[in-house]
N, C-alpha and C positions, 0 to 999 in steps of 0.2 A: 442517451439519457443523462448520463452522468455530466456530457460538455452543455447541456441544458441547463441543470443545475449550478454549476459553476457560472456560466453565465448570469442566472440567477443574482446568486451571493455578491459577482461582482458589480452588478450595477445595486442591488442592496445596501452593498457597502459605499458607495457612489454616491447616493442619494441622502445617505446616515453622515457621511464627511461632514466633521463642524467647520462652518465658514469663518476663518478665523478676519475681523475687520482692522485698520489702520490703527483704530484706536486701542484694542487689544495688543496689537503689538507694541504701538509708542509706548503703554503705560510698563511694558516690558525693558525699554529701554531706560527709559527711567528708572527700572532699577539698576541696571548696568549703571545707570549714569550714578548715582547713588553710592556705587560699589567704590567706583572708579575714584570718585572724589575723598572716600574715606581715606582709602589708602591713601592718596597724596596729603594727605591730614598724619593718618601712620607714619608716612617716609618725612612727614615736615617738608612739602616741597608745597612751594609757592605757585598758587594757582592762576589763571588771568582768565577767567571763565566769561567775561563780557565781551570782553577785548576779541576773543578767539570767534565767538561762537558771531561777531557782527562781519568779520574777516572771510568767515567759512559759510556763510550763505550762498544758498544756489534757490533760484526763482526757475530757474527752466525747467518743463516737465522730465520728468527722467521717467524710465521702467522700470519694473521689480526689477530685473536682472541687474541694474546699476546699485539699488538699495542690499541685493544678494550680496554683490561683491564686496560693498562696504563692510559688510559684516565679515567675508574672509579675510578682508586687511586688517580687520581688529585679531581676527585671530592669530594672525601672523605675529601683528604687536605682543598677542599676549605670552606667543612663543619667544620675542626677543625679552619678557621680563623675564621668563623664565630662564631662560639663559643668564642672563642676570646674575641670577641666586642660583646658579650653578643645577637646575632643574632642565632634564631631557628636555629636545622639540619631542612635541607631537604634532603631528603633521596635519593641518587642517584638510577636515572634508569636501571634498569634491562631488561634481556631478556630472554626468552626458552632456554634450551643446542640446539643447532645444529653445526652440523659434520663441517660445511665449513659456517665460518662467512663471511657474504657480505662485503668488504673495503667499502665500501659507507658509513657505518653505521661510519664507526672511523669520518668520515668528519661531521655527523647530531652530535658526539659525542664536538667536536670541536665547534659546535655552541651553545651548553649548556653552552660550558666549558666561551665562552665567553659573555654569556649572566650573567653568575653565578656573573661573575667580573662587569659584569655596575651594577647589582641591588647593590652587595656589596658599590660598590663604591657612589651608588647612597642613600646606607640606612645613611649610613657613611659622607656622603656630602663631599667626595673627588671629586675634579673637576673631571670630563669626558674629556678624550684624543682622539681625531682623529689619528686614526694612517695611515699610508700608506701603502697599501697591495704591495708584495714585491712578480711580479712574479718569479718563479723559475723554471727549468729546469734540468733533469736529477735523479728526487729523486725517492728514492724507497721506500715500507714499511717501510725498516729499519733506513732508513733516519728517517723517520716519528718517530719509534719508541722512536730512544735516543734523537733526538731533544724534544719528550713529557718527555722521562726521565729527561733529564738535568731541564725541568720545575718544575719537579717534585720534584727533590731536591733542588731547588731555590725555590721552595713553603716554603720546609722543614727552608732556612732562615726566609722567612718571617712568619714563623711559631713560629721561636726560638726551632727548635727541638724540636715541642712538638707531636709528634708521641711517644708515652705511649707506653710501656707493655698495660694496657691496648686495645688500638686500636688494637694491634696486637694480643690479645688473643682472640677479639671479630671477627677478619675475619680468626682465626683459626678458632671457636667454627663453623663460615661457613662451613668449609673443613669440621671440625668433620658429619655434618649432612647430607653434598655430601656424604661422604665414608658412611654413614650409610642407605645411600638413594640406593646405588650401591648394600649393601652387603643385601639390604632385597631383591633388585627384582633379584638377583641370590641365594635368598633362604639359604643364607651362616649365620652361628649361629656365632655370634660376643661374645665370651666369653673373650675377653681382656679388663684391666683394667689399670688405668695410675699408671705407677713405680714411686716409689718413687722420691721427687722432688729432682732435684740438686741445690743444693742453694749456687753453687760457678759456674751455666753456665753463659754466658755467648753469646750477641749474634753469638759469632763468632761456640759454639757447637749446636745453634739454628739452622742457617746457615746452616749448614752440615746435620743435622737433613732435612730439607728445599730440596737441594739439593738431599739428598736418597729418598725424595719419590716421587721428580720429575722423579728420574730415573724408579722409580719401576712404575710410570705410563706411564714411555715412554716404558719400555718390554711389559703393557699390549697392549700398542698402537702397535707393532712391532706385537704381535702375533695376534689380529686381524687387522691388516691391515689399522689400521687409521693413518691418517700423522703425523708424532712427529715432536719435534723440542730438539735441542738440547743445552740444560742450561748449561754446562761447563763455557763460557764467563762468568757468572752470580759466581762463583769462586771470590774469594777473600781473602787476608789475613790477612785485619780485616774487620769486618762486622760492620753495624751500627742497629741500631733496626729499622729504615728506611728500609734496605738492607732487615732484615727478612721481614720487611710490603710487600714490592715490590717481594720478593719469595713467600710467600703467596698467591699475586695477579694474580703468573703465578701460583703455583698449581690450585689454583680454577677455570682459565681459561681454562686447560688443563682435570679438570675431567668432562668441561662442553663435552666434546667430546666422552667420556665412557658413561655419561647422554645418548647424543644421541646414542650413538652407538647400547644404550639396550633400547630405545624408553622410559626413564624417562623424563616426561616435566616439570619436579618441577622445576621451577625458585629458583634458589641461594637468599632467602631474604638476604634483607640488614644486618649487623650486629647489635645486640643487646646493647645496653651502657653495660660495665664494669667500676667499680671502684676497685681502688687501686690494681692491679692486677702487680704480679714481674714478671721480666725476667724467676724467675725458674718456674712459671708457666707457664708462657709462653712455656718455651723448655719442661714442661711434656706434655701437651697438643700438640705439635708438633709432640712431640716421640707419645706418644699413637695413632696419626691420624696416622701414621707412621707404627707403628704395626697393626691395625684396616686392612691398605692397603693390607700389608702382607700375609693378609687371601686370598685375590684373585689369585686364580693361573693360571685361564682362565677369560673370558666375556661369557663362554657358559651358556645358563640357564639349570638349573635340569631338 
């Protein structure tokens, strides 16, 4: 009687869930974007908001899960401000791999992102701003997506480019332990080791590096049957160590979907602190997650 009940309640509660839409959440970003730009008005730091936001356009359809992750790279950002001003990380939230992320969550994501900004603002004793929610009409995911990118590189000013080698070697060394989470539950011997370093790359051979093994997880996704997306947009002719952070953020999103695929529930922990850490290591550790990947030639198990 009682797992009747329960059962009950829970599809009650199932049915009552508010469906939160595109538009709800863009007009949400919009206030982030709002926040974000006061501040750079607070720090007097010169904005280039046309410039960036024509630069950081993506036209190819993407998934919630890529729109999710944009959102964890801003939090990450918003940990390197805090470090800054000499304020703790807190360690952004996480979640299980599953196959098909709920868009709901981007919007509960949204509300971290703008809670993150009062306390900052509030440790800091920068006045609090009212702002005016802006409804809006007609928006899609993708809308959602590059409106969180364009924040995201307007973080990067109010940041002063300080997105490291380091940070980015630390949300590789993530991918290094996804691909090595993949290759024990298909029973696959990982006898590769990182090649010798380049110590004339460059993010733009990073990049590329980035790109191939997004692709080499979109052939696994094609031959089982999970939905890809297609990173070509995410191309560029010169890259920035941002641009790697932000290809990073979609590999790690996209092998959250091989996770599920082969019923791994390891949550992706946050990344580790690095110091002093160069671009060439950076691009060894990119090629070797690269080669590592390479091992796979199915998702079947032994």
């Amino acid at each position: 009687m009682i797992k009747k009940i329960l059962i009950i309640i829970l599809i009650f509660t199932c049915v009552n869930a508010k469906k939160i839409t595109p538009n709800e959440v863009y007009s949400q970003v919009l206030l982030i974007r709002d926040d974000v730009h006061n501040l750079l008005k607070y720090y007097n730091v010169r904005h280039k908001n046309k410039i960036i936001l024509k630069k950081s356009l993506v036209t190819t359809p993407l998934k919630p899960r890529n729109v999710w992750q944009k959102t964890y790279e801003i939090m990450i950002k918003i940990n390197i401000l805090r470090q800054e001003h000499d304020l703790p990380i807190i360690q952004p939230i996480n979640m299980p791999p599953v196959a098909h992320l709920n868009p709901d969550l981007v919007y509960e994501q949204t509300q971290r992102i703008l809670t993150e900004f009062r306390i900052f603002r509030t440790r800091l004793n920068i006045p609090l701003v009212q702002y005016h929610l802006t409804e809006v009409q007609h928006k899609s995911p993708l809308d959602v997506f590059n409106a969180l990118n364009d924040i995201s590189i307007t973080i990067d000013e109010l940041n002063k480019n300080k997105v490291t080698p380091s940070y980015v070697f630390g949300e590789n060394m993530r991918v290094y332990d996804d691909i090595s989470l993949i290759l024990d539950a298909l029973s696959i011997e990982d006898n590769t080791i990182p090649a010798k370093k380049n110590l004339k790359s460059t993010p733009n051979h990073t990049a590329s590096t980035g790109l191939k093994t997004l692709e080499k997880i979109k052939q696994l996704q094609v031959l089982s049957g999970i939905a890809f997306v297609d990173f070509s947009d995410f191309k560029k002719k010169k890259q920035t160590p941002s641009d790697v952070f932000s290809l990073t953020q979609m590999i790690i999103a996209e092998l959250q979907t091989i996770k599920a695929y082969l019923s791994i529930p390891n949550i992706t922990p946050a990344a580790s602190a690095y110091k002093a850490k160069t671009p060439a290591e950076v691009d060894q550790l990119m090629s070797w997650n690269l080669r590592k990947l390479e091992l796979l030639k199915t998702l079947i198990r032994k």
